[in-house]
N, C-alpha and C positions, 0 to 999 in steps of 0.2 A: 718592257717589250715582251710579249706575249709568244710562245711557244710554237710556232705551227703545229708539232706532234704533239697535240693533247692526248694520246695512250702512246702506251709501251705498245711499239710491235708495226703502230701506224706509219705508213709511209711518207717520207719529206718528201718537199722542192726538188732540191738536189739526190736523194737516194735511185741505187738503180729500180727498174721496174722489177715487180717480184717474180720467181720463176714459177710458175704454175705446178703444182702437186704430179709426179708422173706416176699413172697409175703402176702398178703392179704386171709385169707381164705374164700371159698365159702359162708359161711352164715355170713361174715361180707360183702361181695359184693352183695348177696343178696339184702338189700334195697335199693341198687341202681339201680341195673335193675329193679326194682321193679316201684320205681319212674319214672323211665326212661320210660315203658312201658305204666304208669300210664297218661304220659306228653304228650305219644305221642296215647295214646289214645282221650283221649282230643282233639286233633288237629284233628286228624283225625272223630271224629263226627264233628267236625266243618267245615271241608273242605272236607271228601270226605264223609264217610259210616256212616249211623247213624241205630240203629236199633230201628223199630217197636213194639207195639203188638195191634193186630187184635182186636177190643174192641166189637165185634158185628156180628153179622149174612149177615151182609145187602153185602156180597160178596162171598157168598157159590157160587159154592163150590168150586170155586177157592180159596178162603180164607177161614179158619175154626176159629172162636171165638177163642181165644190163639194163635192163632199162633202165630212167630216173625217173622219179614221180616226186611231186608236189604235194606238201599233205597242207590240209588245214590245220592250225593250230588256234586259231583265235577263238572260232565258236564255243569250242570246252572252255574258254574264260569265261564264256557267257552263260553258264550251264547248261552248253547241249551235248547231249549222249548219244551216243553210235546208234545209227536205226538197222533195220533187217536191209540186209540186200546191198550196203555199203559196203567198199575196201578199205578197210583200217589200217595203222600202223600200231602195233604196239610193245610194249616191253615184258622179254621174257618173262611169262609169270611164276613160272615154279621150273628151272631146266629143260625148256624142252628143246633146248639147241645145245645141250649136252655130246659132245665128244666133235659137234663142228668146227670145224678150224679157224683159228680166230687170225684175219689180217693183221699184218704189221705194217702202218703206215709209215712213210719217211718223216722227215720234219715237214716238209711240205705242204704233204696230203693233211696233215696233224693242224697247220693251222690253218688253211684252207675250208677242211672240215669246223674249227671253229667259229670263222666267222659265217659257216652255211652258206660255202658255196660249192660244197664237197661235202658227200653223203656221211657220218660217222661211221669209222670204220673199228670203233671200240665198243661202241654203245649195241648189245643186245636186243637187237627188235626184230617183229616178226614181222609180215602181211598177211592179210589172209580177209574171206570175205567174210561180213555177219550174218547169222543164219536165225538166230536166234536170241530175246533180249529176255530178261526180267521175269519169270511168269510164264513164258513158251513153253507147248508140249513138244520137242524134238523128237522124231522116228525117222528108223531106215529097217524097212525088210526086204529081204532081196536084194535082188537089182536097183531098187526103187520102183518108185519116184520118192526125194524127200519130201516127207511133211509137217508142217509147221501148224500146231491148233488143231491138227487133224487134214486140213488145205496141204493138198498137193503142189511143188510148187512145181513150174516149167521152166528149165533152165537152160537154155541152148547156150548158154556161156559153159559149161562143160566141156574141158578136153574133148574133143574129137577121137570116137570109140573106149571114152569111157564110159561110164554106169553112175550114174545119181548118189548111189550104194554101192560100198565093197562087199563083199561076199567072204568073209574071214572072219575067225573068231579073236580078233584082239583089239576090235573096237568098232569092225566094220556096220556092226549090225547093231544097232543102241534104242534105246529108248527115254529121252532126258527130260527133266522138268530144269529147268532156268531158273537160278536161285534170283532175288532181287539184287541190282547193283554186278550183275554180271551176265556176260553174254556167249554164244557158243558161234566158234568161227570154224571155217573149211576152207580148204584151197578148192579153186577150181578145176585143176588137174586131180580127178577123187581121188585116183589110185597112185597118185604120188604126193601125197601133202600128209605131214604128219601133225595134224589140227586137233581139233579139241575131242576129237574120236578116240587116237590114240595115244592122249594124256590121260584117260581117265584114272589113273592109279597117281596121279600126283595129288596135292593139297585140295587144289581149288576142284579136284573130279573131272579136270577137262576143260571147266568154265573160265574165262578170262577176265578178271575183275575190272570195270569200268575204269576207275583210277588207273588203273597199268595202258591205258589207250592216249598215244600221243597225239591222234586225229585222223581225219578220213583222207584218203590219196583220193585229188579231185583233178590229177591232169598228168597223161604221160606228154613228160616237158620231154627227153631228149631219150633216142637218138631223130632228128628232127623228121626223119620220113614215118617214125609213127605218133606224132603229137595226135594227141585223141583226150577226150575228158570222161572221164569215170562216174554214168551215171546210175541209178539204184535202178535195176530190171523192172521190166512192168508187173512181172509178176510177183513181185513183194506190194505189187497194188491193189490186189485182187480182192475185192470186197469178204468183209469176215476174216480176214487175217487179223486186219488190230495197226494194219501199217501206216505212221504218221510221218509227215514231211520233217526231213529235216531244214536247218536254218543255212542260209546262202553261205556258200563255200571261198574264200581266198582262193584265186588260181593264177597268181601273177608269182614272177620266180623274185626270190627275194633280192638279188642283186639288180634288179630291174626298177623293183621298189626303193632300191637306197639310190640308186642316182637320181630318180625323181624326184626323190628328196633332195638329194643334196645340191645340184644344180642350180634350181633358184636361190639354196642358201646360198652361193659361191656369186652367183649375177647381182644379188641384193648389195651385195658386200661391194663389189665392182660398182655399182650405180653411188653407194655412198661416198666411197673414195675417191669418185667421178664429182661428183656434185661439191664438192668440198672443193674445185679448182674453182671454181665459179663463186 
C-alpha cells in the first residue's frame, strides 16, 4: 500500500489545511527601513551629500548665519576640482579658526551629526567663495574692483556697502600668484571674512590646498523660506578669464536619498514573503 505523502512536509487526506504565511506587520518592519535608511545615510555623507551650517557672517548675503547648505561630495571622487566663482566647504588649513569657540554637542547632536543629518559640530571647516585656482594673477588696489588674470570681476553678490577691496595694511591690499593644486577664497561680506587675505603669514601664504576641499555647497536646503541653489556668477564667465564648467552637482539631502533607497528594499522584502503564501 503506497503512501499518499510522497515528501516530507506534503499534505494528506486527512491533515488540517495549511495556515498561510502571515506577513510581517508594518511597525514590526518598521526598524528595518529604519536601519536601512539610517545605513544609507551614512554612505551617503560619505560619498556624496553632506550637510552644512553657516557658522558666521563672513558670506552675507549669500549665506545667512544658520543656514544649512548641501555640499557635493561625489564629484572630488571623480577628479573635479573647485572652479573660480564657487562656494566651497573646506577644512582648516593651517588655524585660521584659531581662538573660535568650539561647540559642544550632546550625545544626540553627536550621533545625528554622524549619520549626516546634522552638521558637525567638531569637525573644523570653513566656507568661503573661490576667487582663484592654480596659475591665477590675484589683485586688489583700492576699493577695487577684484581682478583675476588682470579681468575685472563684477560682483554684486558683495555685502551691501562694502568695497570689492579692503583698504588696510594686513592683507587688504595683495597681489598673488596661485601656486598649482591650490586655490585663493574670500568671503562675500569683504570686510568681515578673514579668508585667504589675511592668512597670508601661515604655511600655505593664504592659499588653500585643493585636498583640504570637501566640496562645493550647491543648495541652501534649510531654513525653508530661503531654499535657493548656489550658482557660479556670470562673471567668472567672462571670455579670457580661463573659466571652465564644472561637473553636475548632487543637490538632494541625504536622508531624502536613503529612504529612497531603502523603501523598495523594505517593499521587495514584503512582495517575497507575500509570494511565499501562494
Amino acid at each position: 500500500m503506497s503512501d499518499d505523502r510522497t515528501k516530507a512536509g506534503d499534505q494528506g487526506p486527512g491533515d488540517p489545511p495549511a495556515q498561510p504565511k502571515q506577513p510581517r506587520s508594518f511597525w514590526k518592519e518598521l526598524p528595518i527601513l529604519i536601519g536601512i535608511a539610517l545605513v544609507l545615510a551614512l554612505l551617503i555623507k560619505t560619498f556624496l551629500v553632506q550637510a552644512f551650517s553657516i557658522p558666521s557672517d563672513s558670506m552675507q548675503n549669500t549665506l545667512q548665519q544658520g543656514d544649512r547648505v548641501l555640499v557635493d561630495k561625489l564629484t572630488p571622487w571623480f577628479g573635479s576640482e573647485p572652479e573660480r566663482g564657487e562656494v566651497v566647504v573646506f577644512h582648516d588649513p593651517d588655524n585660521w579658526l584659531a581662538g573660535e569657540p568650539t561647540p559642544d554637542p550632546n550625545p544626540l547632536q553627536k550621533v545625528l551629526s554622524w549619520i549626516g543629518l546634522m552638521p558637525s559640530a567638531e569637525e573644523k571647516d570653513l566656507i568661503k567663495r573661490v576667487v582663484g585656482l592654480g596659475g591665477d594673477t590675484v589683485e586688489c588696489k583700492g576699493t577695487g574692483p577684484l581682478t583675476v588674470n588682470g579681468m575685472a570681476l563684477n560682483e554684486p553678490y558683495v555685502y551691501p556697502g562694502n568695497t570689492p577691496c579692503s583698504q588696510d595694511d594686513q592683507g587688504g591690499q595683495f597681489k598673488v600668484k596661485v601656486p598649482e593644486g591650490h586655490i585663493w577664497v574670500m568671503g562675500d561680506h569683504r570686510q568681515n571674512s578673514r579668508d585667504s587675505r589675511y592668512n597670508q603669514a601661515d604655511k600655505n601664504h593664504g592659499m588653500v590646498p585643493v585636498d583640504k576641499v570637501v566640496g562645493r555647497a550647491v543648495v541652501i536646503a534649510w531654513p525653508i523660506n530661503r531654499w535657493n541653489n548656489l550658482p557660479v556668477p556670470d562673471t567668472f564667465d567672462q571670455p579670457g578669464l580661463g573659466t571652465s564648467s564644472s561637473a553636475a552637482a548632487v543637490s538632494v539631502a541625504p536622508q531624502g536619498l536613503a529612504l529612497v533607497g531603502a523603501v523598495p528594499l523594505v517593499l521587495r522584502r514584503r512582495r517575497r514573503n507575500g509570494a511565499g503564501e501562494g
